[in-house]
N, C-alpha and C positions, 0 to 999 in steps of 0.2 A: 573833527567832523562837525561840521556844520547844522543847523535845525531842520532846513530841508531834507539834508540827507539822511537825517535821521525819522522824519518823516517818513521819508521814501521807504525805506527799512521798515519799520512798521508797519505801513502799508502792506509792504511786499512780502514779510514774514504773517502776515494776515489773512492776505489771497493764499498764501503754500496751506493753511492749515486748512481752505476748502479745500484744497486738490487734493490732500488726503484720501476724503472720503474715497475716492473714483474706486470702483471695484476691476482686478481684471484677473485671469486663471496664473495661477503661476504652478511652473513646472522646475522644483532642481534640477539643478546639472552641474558635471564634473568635469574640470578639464578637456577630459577623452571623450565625452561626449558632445560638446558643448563648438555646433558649427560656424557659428556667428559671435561675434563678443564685442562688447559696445564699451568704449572706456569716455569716461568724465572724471576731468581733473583740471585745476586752476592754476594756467599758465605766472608765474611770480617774474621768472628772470628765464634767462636763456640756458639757463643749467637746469630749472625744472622740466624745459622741454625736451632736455638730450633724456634725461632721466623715462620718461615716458617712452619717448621711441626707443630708448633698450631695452626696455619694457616686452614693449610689442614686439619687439626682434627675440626675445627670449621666449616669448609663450611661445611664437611660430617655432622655434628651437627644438623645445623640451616635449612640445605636444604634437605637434605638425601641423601643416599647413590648414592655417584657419581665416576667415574672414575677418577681421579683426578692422574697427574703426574710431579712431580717440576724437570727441570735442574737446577743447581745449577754450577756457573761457578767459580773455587777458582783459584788466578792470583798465582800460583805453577806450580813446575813442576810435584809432586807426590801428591797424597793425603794428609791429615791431619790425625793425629789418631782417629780424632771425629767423620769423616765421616764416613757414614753404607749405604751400598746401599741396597735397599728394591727394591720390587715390585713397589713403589711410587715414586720412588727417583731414579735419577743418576748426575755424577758429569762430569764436563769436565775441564780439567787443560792445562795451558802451549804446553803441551809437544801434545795433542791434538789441536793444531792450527797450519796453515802455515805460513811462511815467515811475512804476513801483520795481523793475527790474525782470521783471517777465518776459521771455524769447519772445522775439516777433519774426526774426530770420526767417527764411528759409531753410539754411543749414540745420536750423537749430529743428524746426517741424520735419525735416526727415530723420534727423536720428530722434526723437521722439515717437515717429511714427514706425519706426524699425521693428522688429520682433526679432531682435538679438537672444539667442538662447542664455546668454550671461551677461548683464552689465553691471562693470565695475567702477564704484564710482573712489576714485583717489583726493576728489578733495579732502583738503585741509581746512576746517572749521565751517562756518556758517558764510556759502557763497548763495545769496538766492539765486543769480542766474538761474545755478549748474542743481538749486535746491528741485527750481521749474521743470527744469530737465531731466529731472531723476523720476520725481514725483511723475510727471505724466506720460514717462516711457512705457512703452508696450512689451518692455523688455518683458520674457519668461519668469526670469530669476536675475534678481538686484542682493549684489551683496555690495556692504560698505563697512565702512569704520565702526565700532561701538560708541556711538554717542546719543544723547537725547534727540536730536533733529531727528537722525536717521531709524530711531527705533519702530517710527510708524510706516518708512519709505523704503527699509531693505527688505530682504528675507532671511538673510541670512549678515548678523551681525559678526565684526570679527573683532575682540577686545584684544587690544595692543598695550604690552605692560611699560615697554620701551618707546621712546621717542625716536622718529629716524624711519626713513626711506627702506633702506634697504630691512629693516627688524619687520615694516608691515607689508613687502613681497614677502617676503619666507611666511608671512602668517596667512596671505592669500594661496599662495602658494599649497601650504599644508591642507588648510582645512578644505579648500574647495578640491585637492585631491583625495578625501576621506569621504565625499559624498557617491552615496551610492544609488547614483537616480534611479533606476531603474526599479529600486525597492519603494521610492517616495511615489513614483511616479502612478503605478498601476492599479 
């Protein structure tokens, strides 16, 4: 990594720690309640993306038919050939970010500006894009991984003892079916 790019980094983990502040209501929600669902996650290869769309084919499964919309952030400047954008799905690359990594898309300011009852955010480590993304969603209720970034950006933190895909669905899976919004909510 380069000086620039580490720059850039800097910078852009500097803007995240204002957006912090931004105040907005948040409302739990569980699975069965929860109409809308916004997923962020960082496209790596074309197995991370099958893994996501099963994903979203399981919640609609298990829960029933929900709204359900993944960004998907791939660190390019152009597409992949693998990606397919759907009604479900959009992507944001490179070439959609400013100077420090901050969404400038379009894509990216309507799922920001969504009021998704759940977003679930699946990256893997410290992505500012998808940091942007979390941080200044309108979502209700943001749950994500256990980690330092996310402790100021979720609501609901979920600590993973195992490494591995499928160890941290079962752990979303569980806890956000143990929430009883309606007790949090009123």
């Amino acid at each position: 990594m380069g000086l620039i790019n580490k720059i850039q980094i800097a910078v852009g983990n500097y803007q995240l720690k204002k957006e912090v502040a931004r105040k907005r209501d948040v409302h739990s929600c569980n699975w069965i309640a929860a109409s809308s669902i916004g997923i962020l996650y960082k496209i790596d290869d074309e197995r991370s993306l099958k893994h996501i769309k099963w994903y979203m084919k399981e919640i609609k499964k298990r829960y029933g038919q929900k709204r359900i919309f993944a960004l998907g952030y791939l660190d390019e400047k152009s597409p992949a050939t693998y990606l397919s954008h759907g009604l479900d799905q959009d992507y944001i690359f490179k070439k959609d970010l400013n100077w420090f990594g901050k969404p400038t898309s379009k894509v990216a300011g309507k799922f920001i500006g969504d009021k998704f009852d759940l977003l679930l955010d699946l990256t893997e480590g410290n992505c500012v894009p998808l940091r942007f993304t979390l941080l200044r969603s309108r979502a209700k209720f943001k749950v994500g991984k256990h980690t330092a970034e996310n402790e100021l950006a979720c609501d609901l933190l979920i600590g993973v003892q195992e490494d591995g895909w499928n160890h941290y669905m079962e752990q979303l899976d569980k806890y956000i079916g143990m929430i009883n919004a309606s007790k949090f909510n009123s």
